[in-house]
C-alpha atoms as an extended CHARMM CRD file, in Angstrom:
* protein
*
       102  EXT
         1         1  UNK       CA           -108.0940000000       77.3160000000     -123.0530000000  PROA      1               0.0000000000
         2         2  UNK       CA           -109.7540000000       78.6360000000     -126.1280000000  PROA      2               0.0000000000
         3         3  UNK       CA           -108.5710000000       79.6600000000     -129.5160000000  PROA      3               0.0000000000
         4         4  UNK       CA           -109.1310000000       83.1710000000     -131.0620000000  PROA      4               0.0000000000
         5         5  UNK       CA           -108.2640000000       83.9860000000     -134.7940000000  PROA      5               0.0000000000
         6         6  UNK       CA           -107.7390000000       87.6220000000     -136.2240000000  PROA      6               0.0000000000
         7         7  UNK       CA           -106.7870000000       88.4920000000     -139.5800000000  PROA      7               0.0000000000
         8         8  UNK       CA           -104.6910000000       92.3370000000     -140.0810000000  PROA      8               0.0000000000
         9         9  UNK       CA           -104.0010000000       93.7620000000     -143.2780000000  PROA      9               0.0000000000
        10        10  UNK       CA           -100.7820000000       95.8060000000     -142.8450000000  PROA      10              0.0000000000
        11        11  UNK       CA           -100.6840000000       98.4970000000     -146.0630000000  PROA      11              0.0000000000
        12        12  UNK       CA            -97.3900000000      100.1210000000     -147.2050000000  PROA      12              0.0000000000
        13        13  UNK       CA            -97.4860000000      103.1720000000     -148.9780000000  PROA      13              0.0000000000
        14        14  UNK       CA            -95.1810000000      103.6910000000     -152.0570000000  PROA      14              0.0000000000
        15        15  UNK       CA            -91.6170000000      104.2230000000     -150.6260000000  PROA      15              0.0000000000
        16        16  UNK       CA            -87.9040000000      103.8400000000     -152.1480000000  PROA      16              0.0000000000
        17        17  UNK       CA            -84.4320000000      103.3760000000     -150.6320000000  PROA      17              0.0000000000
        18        18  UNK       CA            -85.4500000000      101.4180000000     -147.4450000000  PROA      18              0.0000000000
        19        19  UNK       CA            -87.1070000000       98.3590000000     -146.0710000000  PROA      19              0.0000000000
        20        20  UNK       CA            -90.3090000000       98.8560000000     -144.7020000000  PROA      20              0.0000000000
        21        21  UNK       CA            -91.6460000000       98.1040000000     -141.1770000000  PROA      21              0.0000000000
        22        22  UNK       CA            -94.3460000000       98.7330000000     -140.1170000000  PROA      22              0.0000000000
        23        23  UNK       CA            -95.7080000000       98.1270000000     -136.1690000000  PROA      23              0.0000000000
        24        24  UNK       CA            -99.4150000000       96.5210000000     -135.0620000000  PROA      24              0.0000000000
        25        25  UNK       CA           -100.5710000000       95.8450000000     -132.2110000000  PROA      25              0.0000000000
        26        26  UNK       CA           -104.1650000000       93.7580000000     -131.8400000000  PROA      26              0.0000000000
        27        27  UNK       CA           -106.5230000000       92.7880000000     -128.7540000000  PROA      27              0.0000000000
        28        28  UNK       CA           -107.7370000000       90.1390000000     -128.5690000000  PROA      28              0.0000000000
        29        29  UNK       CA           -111.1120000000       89.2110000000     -126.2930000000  PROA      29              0.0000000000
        30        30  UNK       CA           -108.6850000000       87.3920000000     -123.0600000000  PROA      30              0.0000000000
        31        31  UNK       CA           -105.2290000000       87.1640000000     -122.0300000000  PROA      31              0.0000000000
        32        32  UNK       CA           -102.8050000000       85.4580000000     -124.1850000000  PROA      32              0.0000000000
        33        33  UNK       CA           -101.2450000000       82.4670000000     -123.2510000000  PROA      33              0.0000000000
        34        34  UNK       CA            -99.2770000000       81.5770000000     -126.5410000000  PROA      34              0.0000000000
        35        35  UNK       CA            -99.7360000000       83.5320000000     -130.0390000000  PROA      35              0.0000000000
        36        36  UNK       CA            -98.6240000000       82.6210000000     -133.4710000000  PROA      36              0.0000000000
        37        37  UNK       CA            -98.6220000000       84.4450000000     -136.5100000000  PROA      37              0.0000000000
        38        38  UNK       CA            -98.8600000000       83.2280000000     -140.7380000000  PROA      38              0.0000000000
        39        39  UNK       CA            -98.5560000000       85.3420000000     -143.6000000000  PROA      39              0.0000000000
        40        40  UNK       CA           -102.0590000000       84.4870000000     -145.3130000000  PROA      40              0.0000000000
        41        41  UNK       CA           -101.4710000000       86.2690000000     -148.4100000000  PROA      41              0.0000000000
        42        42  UNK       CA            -99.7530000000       89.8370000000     -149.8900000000  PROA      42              0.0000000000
        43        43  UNK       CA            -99.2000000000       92.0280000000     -152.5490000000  PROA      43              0.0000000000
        44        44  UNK       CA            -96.4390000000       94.1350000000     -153.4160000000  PROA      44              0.0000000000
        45        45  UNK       CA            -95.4070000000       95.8420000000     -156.3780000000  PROA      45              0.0000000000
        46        46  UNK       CA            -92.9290000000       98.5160000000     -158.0500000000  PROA      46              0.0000000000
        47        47  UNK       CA            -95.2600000000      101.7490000000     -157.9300000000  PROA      47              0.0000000000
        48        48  UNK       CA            -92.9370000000      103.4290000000     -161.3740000000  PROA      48              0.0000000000
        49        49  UNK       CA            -92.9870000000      100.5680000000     -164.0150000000  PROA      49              0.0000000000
        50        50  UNK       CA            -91.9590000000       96.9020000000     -164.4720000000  PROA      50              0.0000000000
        51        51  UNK       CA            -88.6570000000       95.6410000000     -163.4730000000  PROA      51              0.0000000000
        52        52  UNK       CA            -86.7390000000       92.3710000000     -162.8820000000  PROA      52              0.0000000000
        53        53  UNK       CA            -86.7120000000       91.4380000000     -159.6440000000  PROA      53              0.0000000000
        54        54  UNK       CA            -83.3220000000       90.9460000000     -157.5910000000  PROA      54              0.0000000000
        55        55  UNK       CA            -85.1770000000       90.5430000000     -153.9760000000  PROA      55              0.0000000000
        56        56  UNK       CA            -88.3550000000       90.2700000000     -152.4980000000  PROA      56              0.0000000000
        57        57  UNK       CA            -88.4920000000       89.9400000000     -149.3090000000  PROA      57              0.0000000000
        58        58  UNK       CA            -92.0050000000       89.8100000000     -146.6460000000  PROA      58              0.0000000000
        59        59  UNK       CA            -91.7540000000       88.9310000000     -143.0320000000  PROA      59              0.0000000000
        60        60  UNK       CA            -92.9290000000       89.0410000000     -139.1740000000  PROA      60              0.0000000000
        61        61  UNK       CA            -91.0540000000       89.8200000000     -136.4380000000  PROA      61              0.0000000000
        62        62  UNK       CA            -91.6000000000       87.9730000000     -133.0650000000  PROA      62              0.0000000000
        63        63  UNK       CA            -94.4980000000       88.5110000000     -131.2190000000  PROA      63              0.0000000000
        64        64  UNK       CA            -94.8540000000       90.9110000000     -127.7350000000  PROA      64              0.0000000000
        65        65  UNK       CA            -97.4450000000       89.4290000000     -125.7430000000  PROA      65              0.0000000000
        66        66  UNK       CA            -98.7700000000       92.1040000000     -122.5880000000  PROA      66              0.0000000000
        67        67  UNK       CA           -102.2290000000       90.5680000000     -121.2240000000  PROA      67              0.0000000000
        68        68  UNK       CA           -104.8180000000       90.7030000000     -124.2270000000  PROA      68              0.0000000000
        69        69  UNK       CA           -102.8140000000       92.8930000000     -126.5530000000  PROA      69              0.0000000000
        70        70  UNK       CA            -99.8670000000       91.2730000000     -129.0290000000  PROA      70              0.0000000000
        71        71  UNK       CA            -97.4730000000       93.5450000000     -131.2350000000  PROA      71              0.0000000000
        72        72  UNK       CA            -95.7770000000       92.6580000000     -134.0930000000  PROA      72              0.0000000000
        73        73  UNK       CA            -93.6420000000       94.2950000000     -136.8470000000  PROA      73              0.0000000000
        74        74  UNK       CA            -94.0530000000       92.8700000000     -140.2330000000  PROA      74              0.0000000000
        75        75  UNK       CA            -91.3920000000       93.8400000000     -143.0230000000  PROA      75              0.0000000000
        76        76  UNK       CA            -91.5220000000       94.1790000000     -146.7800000000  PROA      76              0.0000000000
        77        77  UNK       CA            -88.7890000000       94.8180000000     -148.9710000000  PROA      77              0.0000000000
        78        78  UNK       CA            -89.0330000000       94.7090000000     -153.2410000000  PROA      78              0.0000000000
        79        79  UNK       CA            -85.9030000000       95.6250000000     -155.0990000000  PROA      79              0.0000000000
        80        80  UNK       CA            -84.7190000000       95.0640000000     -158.6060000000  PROA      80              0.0000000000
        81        81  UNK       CA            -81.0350000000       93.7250000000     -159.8510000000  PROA      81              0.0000000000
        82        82  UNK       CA            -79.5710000000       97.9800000000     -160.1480000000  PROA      82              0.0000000000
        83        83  UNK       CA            -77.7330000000       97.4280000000     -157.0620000000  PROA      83              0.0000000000
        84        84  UNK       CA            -79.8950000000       99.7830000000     -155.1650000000  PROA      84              0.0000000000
        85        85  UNK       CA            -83.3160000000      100.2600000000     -153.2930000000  PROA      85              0.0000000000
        86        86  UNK       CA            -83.8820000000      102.7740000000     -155.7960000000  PROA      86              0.0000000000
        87        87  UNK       CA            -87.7290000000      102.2620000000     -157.2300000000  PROA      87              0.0000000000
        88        88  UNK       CA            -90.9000000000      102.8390000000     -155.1760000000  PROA      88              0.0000000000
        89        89  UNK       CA            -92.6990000000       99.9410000000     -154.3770000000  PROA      89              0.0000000000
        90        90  UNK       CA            -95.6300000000       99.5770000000     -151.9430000000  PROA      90              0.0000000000
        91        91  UNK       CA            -98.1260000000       96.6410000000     -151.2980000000  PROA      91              0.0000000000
        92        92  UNK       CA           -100.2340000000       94.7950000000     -148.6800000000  PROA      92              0.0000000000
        93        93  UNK       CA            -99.5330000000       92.0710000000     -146.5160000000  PROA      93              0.0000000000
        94        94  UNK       CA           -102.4090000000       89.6700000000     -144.8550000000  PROA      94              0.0000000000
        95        95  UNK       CA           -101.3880000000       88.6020000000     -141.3230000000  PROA      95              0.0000000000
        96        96  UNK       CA           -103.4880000000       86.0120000000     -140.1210000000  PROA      96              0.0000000000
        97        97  UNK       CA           -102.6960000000       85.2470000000     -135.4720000000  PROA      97              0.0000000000
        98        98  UNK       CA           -103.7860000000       82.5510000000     -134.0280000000  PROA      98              0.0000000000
        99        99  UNK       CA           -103.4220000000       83.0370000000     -129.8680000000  PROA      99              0.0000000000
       100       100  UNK       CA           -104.2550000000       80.3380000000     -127.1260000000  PROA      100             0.0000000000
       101       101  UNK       CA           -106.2940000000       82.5120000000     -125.0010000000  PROA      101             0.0000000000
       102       102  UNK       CA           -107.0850000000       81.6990000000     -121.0530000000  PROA      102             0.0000000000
């Protein structure tokens, strides 16, 4: 049993009118037993001005494990109070995963 660490920095470009999701998938140096996953930091912003915000909203989806290779999906959504997913926003989001390697 050992413990590998790898940090991902997932970038989203400047988008409008949807969630964003965006897929990675990472090696790691043996076969995973168990993998976990923390949000170690992000950025996001409105890409057209300042506005009030209504939502933010950053996220992972569960973890695929196949042999040495894990995918995830992490999500990012930024909206203001308008009623709509109407302003560009884009940001960064720091994904550190911890797996339990054998």
């Amino acid at each position: 049993m050992a413990l590998e660490f790898q940090t991902v920095r997932i970038n989203f470009p400047s988008r409008r009118d949807a969630e964003q999701s965006i897929n990675q998938t990472t090696n790691f140096s043996r076969n995973i037993r168990t993998v976990g996953a923390a949000i170690n930091g992000f950025d996001v912003r409105f890409t057209n001005g300042d506005h009030h915000l209504l939502r933010e909203k950053v996220d992972i989806s569960p973890i695929a494990v196949n042999g040495r290779t894990a995918t995830f999906s992490v999500n990012m959504l930024l909206r203001d109070s308008s009623g709509n997913i109407d302003d560009p926003y884009s940001g960064f989001v720091d994904v550190m995963l911890i797996a339990d390697t054998i």
